[in-house]
C-alpha positions in Angstrom: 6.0 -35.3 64.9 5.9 -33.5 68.4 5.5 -35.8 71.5 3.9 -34.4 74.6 3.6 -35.5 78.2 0.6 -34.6 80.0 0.3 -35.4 83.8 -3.3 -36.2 84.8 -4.6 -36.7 88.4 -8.5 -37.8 88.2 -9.9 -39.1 85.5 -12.8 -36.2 84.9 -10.1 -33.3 84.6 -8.7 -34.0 81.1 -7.3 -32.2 78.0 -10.7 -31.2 77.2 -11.0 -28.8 74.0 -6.8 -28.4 73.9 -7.3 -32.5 73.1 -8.5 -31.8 69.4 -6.3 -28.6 68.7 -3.2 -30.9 69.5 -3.8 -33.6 67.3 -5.0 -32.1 64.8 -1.6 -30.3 64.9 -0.3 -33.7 64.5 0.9 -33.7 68.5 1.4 -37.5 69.9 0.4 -36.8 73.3 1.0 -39.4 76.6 -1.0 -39.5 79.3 0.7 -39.9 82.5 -2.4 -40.8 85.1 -1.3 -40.3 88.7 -4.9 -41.6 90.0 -3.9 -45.2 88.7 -0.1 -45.1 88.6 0.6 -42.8 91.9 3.9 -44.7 92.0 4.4 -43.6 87.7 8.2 -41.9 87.8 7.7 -40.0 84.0 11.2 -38.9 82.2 11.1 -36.3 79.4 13.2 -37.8 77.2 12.1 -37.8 73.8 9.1 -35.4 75.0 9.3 -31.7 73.4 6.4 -30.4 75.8 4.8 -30.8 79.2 1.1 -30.2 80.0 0.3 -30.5 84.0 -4.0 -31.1 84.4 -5.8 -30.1 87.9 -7.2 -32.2 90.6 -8.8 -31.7 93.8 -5.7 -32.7 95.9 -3.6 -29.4 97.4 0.6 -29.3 96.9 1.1 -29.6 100.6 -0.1 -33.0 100.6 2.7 -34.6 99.4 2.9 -37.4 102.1 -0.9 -38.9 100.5 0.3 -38.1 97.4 4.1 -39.1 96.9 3.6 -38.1 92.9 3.0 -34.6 93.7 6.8 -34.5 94.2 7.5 -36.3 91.4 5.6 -33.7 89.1 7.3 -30.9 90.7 10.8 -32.4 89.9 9.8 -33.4 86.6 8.6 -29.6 86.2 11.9 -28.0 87.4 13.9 -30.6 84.8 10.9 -29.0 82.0 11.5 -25.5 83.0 15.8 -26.1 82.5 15.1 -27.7 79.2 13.3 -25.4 78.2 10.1 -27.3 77.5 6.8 -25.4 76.4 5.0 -25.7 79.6 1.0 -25.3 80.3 -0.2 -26.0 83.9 -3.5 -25.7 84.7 -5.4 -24.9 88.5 -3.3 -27.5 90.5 -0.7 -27.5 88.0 -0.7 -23.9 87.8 0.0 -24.3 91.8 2.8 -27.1 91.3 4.5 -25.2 89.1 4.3 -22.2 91.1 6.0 -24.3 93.6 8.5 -25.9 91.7 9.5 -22.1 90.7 10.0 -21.3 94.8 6.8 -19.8 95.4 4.6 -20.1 97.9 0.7 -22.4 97.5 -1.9 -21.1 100.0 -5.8 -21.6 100.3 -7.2 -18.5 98.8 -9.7 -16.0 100.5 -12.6 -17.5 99.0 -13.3 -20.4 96.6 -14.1 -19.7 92.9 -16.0 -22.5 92.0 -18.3 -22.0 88.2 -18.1 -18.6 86.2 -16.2 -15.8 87.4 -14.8 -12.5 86.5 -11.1 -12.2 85.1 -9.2 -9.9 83.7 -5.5 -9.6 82.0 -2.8 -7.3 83.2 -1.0 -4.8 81.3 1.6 -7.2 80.6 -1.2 -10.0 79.9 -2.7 -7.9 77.2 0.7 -7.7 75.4 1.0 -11.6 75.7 1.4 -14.2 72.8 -1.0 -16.5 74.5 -3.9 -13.8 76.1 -3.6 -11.0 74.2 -6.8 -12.0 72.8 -8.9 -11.1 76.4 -10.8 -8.5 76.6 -10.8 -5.9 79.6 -13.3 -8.7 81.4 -14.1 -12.0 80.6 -15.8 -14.8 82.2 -14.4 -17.7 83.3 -14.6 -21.1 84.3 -12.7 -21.7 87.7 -12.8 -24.2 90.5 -10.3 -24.1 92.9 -10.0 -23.3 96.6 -5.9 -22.8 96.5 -3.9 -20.2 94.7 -0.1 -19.5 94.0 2.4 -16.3 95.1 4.2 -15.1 91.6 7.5 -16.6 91.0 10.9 -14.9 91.7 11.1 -13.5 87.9 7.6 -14.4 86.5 5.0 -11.9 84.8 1.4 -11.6 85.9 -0.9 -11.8 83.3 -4.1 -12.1 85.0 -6.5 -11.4 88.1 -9.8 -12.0 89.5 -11.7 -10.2 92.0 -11.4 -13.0 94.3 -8.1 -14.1 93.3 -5.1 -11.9 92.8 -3.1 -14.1 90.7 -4.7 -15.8 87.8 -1.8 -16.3 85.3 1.7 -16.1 85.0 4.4 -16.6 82.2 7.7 -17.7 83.0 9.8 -17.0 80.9 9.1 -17.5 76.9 7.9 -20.4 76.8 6.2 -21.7 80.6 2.7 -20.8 81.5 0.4 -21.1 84.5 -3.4 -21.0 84.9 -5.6 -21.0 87.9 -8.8 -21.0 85.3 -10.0 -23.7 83.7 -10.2 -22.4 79.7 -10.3 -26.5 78.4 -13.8 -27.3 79.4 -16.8 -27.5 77.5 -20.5 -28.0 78.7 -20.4 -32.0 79.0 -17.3 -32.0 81.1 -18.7 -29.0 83.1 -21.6 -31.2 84.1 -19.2 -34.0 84.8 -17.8 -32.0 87.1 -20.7 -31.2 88.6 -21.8 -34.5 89.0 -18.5 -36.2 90.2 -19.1 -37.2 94.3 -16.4 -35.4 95.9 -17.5 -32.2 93.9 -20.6 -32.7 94.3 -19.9 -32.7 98.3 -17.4 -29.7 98.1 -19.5 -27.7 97.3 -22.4 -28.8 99.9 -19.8 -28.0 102.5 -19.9 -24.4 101.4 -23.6 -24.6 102.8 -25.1 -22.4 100.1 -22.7 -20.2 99.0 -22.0 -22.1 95.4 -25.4 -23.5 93.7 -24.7 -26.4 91.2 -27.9 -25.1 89.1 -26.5 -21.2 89.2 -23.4 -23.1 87.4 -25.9 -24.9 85.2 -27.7 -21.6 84.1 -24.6 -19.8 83.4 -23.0 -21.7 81.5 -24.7 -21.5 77.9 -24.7 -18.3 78.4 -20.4 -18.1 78.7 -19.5 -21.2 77.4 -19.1 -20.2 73.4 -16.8 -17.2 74.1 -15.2 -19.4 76.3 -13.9 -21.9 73.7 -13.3 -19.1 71.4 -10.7 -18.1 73.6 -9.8 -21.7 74.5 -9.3 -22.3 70.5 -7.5 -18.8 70.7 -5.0 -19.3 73.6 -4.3 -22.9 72.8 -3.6 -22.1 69.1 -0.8 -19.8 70.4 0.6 -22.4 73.1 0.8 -24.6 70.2 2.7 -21.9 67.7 5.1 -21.8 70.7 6.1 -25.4 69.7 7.0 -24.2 66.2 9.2 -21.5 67.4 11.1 -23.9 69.7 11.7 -26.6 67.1 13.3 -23.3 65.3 14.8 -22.1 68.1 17.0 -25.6 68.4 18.2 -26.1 65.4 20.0 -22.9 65.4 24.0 -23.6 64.4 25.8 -24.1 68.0 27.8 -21.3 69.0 
């Protein structure tokens, strides 16, 4: 049975609809939660995978959050093993840095549904092949990532150059959030220090905009969700392959 370490930093961002796909592929999965264990030092052993949640906190604030370090060295030690990887909006960022690059505020927030669409090399890709020319999107973020030294883009936005990137076979970053579904939209939008994000952009995001889009976007949403997860999943399988190759 496959064992997999997620890393969580608030207790509303969550495995969302990639929580079901896993079991139900008979996944054990370990929640790591930074928000009550900041001082949590997670090893891989006996882990074959590593999932990396968002949060509101930025990578450059390492000194209020000690773990953020901690999840970048745990990442690095992921990426050398070889681990399937899947690092969503901060983690995306995290493992962006852990891979050398650089984590900067972006032009403009992207906070509720958005415009994105895959690159050539996205649309040949196990996990996204399934996008079409333009999709939208869930986001909420305020940060983005440079590409990695060796890393493929696979997506962009408009607003935000890079989207996704794969590193490697078997590593994968996005800024986007494909795991939600209405209810934890509208926790979201309800949690306080959302809530007041987005006041501080005096206008420019509307909670109730957010609201109306949403059952408009959400169902193709999850179909890719249900999609793009099935393949990280499938990724699993050809790892566990993959290892028990004769040694040379």
């Amino acid at each position: 049975m496959p064992r997999l370490l997620v890393l969580q930093h608030v207790a509303h961002e969550i495995l969302g609809t990639l929580d079901p796909l896993l079991r139900d592929a008979g996944f054990r999965i370990k929640y790591v939660n930074f928000e009550r264990h900041p001082d949590a030092e997670p090893e891989l052993e006996g882990y074959d995978g590593l999932i990396v949640l968002g949060g509101p906190m930025n990578v450059d604030e390492v000194d209020k959050y000690p773990n953020l370090q901690t999840e970048m060295n745990l990442i690095k030690r992921a990426v050398e093993k070889e681990f399937p990887i899947l690092a969503i909006c901060l983690g995306s960022q995290l493992l962006a840095k852990a891979l050398g690059a650089k984590v900067r505020k972006n032009p403009e927030k992207e906070i509720g549904w958005y415009d994105l669409s895959p690159t050539e090399e996205g649309k040949n890709d196990p996990l996204i092949s399934n996008f079409k020319h333009v999709e939208r999107i869930f986001q909420w973020h305020g940060y983005t990532f440079e590409l990695p030294e060796g890393a493929t883009l696979l997506a962009f936005s408009p607003l935000c150059k890079n989207q996704a990137f794969r590193y490697g076979e078997y590593v994968y970053g996005f800024q986007f959030h494909l795991e939600v579904d209405t209810p934890m939209i509208e926790r979201w939008l309800r949690v306080p220090e959302n809530k007041k994000e987005i006041e501080d952009l005096n206008g420019k995001i509307d909670s109730e905009q957010i609201r109306v889009e949403t059952p408009d976007f959400i169902s193709r949403l999850n179909e890719l969700s249900n999609s793009v997860f099935g393949n990280f999943i499938e990724l699993f399988g050809y790892n566990k392959k993959r290892k028990t190759l004769p040694s040379r």
